[in-house]
N, CA, C and O atoms as CSV, one atom per row, in Angstrom:
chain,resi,resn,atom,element,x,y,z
A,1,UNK,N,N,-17.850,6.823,19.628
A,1,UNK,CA,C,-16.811,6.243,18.797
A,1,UNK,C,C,-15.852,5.465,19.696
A,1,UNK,O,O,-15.671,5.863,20.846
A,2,UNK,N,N,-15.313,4.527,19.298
A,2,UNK,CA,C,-14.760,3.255,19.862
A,2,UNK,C,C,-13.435,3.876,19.689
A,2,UNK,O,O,-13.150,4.478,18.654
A,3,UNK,N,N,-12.506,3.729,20.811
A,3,UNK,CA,C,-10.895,3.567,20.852
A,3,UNK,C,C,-10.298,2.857,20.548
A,3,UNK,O,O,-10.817,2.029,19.799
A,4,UNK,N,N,-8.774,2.666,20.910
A,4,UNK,CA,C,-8.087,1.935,20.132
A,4,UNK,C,C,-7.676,1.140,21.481
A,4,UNK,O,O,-7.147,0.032,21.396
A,5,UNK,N,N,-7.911,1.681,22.588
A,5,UNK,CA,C,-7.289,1.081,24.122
A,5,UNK,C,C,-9.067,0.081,24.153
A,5,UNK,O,O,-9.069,-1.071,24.588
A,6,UNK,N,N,-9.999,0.540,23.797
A,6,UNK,CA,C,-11.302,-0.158,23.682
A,6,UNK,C,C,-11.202,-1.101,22.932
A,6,UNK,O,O,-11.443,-2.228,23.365
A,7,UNK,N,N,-10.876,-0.932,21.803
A,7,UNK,CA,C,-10.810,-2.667,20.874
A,7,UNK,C,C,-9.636,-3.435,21.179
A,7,UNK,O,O,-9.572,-4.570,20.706
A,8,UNK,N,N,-8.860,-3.079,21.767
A,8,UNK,CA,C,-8.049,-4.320,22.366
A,8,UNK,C,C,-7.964,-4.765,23.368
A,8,UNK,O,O,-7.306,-5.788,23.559
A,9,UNK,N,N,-8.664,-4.074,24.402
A,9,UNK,CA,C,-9.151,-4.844,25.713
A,9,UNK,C,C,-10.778,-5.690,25.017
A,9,UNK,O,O,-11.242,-6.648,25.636
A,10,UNK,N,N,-11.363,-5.252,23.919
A,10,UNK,CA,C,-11.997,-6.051,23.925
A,10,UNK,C,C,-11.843,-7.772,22.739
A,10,UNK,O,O,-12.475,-8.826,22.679
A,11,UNK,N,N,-10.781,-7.245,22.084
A,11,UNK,CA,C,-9.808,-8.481,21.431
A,11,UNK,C,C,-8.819,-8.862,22.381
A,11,UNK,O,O,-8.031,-9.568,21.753
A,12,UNK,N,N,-8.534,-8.790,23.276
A,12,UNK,CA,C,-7.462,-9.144,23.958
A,12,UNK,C,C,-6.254,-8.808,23.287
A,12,UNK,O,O,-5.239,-9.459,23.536
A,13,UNK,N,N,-6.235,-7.987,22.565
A,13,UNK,CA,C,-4.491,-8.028,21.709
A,13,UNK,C,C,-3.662,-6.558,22.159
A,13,UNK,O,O,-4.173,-5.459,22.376
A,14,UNK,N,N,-2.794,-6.792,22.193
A,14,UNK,CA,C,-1.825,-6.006,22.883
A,14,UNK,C,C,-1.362,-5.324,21.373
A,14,UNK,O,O,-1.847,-5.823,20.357
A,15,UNK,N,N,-0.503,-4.282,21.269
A,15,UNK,CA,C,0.084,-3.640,19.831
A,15,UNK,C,C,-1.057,-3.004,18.901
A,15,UNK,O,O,-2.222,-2.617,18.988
A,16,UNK,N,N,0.156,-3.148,17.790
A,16,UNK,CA,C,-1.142,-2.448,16.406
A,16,UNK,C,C,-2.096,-1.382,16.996
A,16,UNK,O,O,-3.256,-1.388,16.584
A,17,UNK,N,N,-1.660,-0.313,18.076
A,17,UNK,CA,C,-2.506,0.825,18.046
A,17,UNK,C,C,-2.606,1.559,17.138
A,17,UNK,O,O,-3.621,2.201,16.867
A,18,UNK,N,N,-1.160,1.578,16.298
A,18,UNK,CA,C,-1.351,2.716,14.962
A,18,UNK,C,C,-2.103,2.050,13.935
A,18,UNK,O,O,-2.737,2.722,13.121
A,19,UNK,N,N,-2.097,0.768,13.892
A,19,UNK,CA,C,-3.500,0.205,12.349
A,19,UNK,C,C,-5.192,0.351,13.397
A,19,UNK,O,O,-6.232,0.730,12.858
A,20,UNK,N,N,-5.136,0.083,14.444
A,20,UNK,CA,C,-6.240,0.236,15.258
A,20,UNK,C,C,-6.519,1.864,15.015
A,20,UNK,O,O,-7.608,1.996,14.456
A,21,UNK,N,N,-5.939,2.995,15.238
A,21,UNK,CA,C,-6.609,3.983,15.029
A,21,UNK,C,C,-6.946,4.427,13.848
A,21,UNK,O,O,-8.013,5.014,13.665
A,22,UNK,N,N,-5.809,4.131,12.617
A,22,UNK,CA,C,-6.110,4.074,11.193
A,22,UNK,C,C,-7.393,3.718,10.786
A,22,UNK,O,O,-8.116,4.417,10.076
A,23,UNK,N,N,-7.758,2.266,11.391
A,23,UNK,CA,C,-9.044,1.469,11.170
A,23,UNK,C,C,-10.530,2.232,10.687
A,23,UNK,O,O,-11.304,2.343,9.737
A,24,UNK,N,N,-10.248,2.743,12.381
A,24,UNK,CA,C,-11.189,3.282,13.111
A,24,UNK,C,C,-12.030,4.495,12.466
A,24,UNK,O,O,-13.178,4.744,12.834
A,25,UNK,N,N,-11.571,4.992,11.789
A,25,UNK,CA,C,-12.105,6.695,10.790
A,25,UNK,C,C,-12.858,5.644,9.313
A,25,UNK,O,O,-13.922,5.780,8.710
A,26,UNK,N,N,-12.004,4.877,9.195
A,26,UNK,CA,C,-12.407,4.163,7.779
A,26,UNK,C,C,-13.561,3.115,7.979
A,26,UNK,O,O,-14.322,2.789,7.068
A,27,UNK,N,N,-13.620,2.593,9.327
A,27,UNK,CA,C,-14.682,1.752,9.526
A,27,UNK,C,C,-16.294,2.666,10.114
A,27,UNK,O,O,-17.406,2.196,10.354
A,28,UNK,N,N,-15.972,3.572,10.161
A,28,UNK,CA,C,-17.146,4.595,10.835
A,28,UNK,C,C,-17.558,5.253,9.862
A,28,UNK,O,O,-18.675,5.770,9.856
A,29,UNK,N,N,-16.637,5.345,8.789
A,29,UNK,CA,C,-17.202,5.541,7.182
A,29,UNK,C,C,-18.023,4.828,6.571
A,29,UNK,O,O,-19.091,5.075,6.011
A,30,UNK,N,N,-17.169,3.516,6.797
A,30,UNK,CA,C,-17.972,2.743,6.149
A,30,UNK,C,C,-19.665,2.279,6.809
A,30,UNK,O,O,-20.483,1.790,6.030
A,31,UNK,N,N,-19.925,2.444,7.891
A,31,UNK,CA,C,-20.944,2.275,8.306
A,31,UNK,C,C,-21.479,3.041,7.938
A,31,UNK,O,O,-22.437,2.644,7.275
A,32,UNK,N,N,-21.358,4.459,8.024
A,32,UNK,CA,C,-22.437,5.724,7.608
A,32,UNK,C,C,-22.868,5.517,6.494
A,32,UNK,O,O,-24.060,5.545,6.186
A,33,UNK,N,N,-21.657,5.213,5.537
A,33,UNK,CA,C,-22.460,4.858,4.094
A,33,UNK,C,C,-23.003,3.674,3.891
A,33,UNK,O,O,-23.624,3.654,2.828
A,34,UNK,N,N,-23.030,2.558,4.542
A,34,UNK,CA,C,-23.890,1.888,4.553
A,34,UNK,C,C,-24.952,1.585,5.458
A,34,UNK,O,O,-25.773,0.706,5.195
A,35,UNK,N,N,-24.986,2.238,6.478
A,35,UNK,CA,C,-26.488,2.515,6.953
A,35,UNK,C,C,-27.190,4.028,6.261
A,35,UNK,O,O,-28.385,4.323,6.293
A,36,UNK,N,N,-26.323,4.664,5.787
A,36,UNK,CA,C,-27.685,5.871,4.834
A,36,UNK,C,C,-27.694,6.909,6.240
A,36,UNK,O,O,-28.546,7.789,6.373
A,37,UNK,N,N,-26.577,6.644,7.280
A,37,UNK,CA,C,-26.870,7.838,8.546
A,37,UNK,C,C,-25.400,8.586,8.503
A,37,UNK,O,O,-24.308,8.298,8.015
A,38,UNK,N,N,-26.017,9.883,9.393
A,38,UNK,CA,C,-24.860,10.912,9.672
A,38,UNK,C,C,-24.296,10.780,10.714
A,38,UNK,O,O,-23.088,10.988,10.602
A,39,UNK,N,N,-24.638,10.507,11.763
A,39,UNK,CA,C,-23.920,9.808,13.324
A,39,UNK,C,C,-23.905,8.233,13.439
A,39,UNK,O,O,-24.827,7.559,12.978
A,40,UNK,N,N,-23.155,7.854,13.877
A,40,UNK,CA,C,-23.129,6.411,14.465
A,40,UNK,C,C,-23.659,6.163,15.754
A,40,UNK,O,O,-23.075,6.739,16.672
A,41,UNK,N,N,-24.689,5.397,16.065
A,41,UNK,CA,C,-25.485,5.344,17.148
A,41,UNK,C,C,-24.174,4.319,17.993
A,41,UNK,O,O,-23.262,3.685,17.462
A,42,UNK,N,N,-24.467,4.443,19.267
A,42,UNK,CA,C,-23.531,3.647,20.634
A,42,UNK,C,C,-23.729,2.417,19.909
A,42,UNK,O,O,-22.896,1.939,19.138
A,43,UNK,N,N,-24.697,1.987,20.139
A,43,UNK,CA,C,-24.892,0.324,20.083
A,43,UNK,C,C,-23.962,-0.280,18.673
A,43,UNK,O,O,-23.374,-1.318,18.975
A,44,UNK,N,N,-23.755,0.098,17.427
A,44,UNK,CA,C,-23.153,-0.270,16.222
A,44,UNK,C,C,-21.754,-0.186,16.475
A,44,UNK,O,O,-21.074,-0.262,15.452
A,45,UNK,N,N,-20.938,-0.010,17.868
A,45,UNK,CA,C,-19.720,0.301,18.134
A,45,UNK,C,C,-19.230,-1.472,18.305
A,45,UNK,O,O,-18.071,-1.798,18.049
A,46,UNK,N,N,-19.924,-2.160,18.611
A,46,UNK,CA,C,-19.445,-3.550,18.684
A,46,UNK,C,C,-19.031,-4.136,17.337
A,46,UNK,O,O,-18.110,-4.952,17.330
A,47,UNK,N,N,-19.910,-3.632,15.663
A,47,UNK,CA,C,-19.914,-4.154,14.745
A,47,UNK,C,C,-19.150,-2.852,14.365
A,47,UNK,O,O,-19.783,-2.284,13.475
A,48,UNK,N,N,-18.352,-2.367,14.608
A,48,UNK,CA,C,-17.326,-1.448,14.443
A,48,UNK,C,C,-15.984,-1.951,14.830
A,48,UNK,O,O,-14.942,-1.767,14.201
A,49,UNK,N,N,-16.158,-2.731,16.150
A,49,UNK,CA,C,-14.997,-3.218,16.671
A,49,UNK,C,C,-14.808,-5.019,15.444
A,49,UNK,O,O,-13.788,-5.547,15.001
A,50,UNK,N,N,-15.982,-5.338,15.329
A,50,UNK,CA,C,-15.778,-6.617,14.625
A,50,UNK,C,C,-15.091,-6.053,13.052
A,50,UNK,O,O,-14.099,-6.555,12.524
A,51,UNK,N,N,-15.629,-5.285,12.680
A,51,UNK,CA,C,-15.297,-4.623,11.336
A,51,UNK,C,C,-13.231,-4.774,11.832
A,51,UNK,O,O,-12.474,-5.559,11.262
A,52,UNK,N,N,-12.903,-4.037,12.696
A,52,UNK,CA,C,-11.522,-3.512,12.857
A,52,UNK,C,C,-10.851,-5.502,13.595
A,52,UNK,O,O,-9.689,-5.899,13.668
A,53,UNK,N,N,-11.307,-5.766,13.732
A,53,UNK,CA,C,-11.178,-7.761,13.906
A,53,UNK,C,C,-10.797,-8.080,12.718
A,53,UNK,O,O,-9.637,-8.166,12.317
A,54,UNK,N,N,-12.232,-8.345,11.858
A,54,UNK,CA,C,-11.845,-8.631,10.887
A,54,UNK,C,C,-10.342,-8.239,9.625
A,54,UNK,O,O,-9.517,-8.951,9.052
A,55,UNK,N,N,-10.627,-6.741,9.660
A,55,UNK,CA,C,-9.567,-6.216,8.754
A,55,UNK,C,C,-8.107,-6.907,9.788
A,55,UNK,O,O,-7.704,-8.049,9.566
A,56,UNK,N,N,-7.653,-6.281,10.560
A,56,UNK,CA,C,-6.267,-7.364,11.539
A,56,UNK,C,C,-6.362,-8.305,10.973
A,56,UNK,O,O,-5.528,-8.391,10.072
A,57,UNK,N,N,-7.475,-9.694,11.122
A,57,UNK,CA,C,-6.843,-10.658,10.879
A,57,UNK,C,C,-7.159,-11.323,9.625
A,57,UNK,O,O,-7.066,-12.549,9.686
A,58,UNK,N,N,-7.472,-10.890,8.627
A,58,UNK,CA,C,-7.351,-11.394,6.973
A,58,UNK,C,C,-6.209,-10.443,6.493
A,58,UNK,O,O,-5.500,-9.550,6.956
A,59,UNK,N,N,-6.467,-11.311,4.963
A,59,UNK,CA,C,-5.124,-11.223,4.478
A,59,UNK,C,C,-5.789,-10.190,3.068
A,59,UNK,O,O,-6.108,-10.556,1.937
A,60,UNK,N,N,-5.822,-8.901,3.655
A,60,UNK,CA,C,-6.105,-8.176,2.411
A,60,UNK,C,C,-7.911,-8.687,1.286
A,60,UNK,O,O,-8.290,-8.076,0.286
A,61,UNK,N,N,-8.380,-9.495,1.710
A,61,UNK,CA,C,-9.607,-9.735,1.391
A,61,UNK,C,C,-10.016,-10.846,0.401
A,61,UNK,O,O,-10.865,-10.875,-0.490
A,62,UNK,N,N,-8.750,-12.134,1.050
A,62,UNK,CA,C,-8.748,-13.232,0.337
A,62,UNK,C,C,-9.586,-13.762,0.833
A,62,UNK,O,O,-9.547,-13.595,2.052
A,63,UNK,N,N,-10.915,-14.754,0.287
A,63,UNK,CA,C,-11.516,-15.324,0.927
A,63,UNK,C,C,-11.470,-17.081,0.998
A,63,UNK,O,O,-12.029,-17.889,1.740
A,64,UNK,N,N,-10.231,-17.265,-0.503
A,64,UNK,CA,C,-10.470,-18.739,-0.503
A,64,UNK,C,C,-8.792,-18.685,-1.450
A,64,UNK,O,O,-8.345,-17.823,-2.206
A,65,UNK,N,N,-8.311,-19.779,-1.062
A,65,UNK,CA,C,-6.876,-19.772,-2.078
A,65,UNK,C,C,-6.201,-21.123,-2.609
A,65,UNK,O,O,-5.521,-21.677,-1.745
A,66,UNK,N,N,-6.228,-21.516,-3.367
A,66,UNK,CA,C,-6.218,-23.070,-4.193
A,66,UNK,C,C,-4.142,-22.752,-4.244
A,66,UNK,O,O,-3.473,-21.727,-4.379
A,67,UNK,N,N,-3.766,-24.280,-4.050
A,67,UNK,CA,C,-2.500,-24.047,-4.115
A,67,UNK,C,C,-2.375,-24.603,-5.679
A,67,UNK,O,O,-1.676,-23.834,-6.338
A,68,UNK,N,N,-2.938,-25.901,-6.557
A,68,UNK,CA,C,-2.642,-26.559,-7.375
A,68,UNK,C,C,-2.948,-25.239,-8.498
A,68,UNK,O,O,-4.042,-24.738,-8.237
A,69,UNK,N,N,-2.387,-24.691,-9.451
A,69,UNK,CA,C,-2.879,-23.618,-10.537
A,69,UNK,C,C,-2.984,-22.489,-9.728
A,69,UNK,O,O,-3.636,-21.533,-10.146
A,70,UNK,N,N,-2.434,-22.445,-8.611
A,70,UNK,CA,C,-2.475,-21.324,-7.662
A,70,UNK,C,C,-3.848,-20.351,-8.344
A,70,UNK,O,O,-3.764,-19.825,-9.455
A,71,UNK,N,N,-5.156,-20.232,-7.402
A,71,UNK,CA,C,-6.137,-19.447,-7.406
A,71,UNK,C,C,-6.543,-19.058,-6.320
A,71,UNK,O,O,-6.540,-19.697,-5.268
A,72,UNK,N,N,-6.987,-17.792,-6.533
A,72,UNK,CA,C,-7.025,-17.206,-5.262
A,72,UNK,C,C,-8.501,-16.216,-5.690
A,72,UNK,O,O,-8.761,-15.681,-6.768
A,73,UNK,N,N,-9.174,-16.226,-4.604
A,73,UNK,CA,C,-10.494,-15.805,-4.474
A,73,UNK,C,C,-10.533,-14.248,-3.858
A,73,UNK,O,O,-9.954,-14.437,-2.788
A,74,UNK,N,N,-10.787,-13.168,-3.881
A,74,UNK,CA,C,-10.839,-12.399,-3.169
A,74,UNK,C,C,-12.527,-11.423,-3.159
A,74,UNK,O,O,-13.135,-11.156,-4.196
A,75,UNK,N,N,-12.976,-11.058,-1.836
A,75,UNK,CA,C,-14.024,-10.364,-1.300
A,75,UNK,C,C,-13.567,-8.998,-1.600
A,75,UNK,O,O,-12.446,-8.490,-1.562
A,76,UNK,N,N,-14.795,-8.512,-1.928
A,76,UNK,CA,C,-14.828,-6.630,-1.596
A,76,UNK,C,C,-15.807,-6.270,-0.546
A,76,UNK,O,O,-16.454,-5.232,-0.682
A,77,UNK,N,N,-15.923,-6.778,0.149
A,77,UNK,CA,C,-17.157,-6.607,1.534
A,77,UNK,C,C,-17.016,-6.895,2.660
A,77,UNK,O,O,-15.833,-7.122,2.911
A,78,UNK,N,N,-17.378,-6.954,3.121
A,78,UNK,CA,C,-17.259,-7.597,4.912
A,78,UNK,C,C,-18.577,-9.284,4.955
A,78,UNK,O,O,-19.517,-9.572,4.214
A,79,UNK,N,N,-18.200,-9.739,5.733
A,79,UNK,CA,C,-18.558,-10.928,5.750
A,79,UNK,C,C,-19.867,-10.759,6.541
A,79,UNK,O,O,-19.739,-10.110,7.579
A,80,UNK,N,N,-21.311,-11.292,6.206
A,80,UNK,CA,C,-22.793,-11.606,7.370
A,80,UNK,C,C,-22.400,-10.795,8.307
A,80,UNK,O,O,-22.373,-9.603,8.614
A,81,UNK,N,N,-22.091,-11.879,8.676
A,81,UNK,CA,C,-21.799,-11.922,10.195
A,81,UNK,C,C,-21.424,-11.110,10.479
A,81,UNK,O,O,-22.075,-10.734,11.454
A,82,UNK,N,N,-20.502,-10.297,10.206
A,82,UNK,CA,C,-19.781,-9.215,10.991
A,82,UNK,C,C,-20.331,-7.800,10.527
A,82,UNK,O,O,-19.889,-6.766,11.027
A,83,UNK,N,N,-21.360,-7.800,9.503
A,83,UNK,CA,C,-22.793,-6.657,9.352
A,83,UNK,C,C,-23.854,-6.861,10.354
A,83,UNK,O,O,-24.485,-5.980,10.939
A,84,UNK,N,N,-23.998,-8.463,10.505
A,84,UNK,CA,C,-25.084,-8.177,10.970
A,84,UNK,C,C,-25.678,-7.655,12.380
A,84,UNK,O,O,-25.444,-8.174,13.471
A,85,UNK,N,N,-26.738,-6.188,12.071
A,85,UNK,CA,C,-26.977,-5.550,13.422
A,85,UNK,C,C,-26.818,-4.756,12.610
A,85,UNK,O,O,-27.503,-3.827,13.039
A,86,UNK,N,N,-26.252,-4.328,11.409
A,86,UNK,CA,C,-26.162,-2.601,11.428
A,86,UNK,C,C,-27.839,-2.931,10.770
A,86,UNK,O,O,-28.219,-4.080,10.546
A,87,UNK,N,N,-28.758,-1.621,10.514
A,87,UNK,CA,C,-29.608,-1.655,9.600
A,87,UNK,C,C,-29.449,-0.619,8.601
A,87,UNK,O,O,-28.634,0.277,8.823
A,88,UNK,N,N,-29.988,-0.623,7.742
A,88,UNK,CA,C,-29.926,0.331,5.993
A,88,UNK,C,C,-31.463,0.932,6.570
A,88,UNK,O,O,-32.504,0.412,6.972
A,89,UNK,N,N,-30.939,2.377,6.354
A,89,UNK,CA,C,-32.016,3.353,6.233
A,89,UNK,C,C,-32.055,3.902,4.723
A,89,UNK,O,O,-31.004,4.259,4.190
A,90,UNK,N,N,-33.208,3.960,4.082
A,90,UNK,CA,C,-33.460,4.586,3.267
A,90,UNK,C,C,-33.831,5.865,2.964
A,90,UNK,O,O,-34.563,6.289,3.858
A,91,UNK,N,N,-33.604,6.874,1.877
A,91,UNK,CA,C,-33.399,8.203,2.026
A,91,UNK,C,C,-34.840,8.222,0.973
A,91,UNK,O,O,-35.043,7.345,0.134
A,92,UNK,N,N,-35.630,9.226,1.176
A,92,UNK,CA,C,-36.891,9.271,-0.218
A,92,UNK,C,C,-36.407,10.500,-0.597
A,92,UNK,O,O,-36.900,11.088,-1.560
């Protein structure tokens, strides 16, 4: 499991240790339940750290925002890119 002194030497960002450790329990959740596993293997700690990237720097899970009629788009997921590498195991 990834630290909070670990994802910001590897974002370069200084602060936000208390949303960095917050992150961190909720993003290791979320992997388990979406890979279908009970441990988090080493290697998925990078797309753990991108997971805790992402959440910092969006705005609550807007993905697109029109100023004219003000509309605003919002995601419930994480973006490709920043899944891709985990894999989905299936349970029979």
């Amino acid at each position: 499991m990834v630290t909070a002194k670990q994802v910001q030497s590897v974002l370069g960002k200084q602060g936000k240790e208390e949303q960095i450790d917050a992150l961190i329990p909720l993003v290791y959740g979320y992997i388990k339940s979406y890979c279908n596993i009970e441990e988090v293997p080493e290697e998925y700690d990078i797309n753990a750290i991108k997971m805790i990237e992402y959440q910092l720097n969006t705005k609550s899970g807007i993905t697109s925002e029109s100023l004219s009629r003000h509309s605003v788009s919002y995601s419930t997921d994480y973006p490709a890119d920043v899944l891709k590498g985990l894999r989905r195991r299936l349970r029979w």
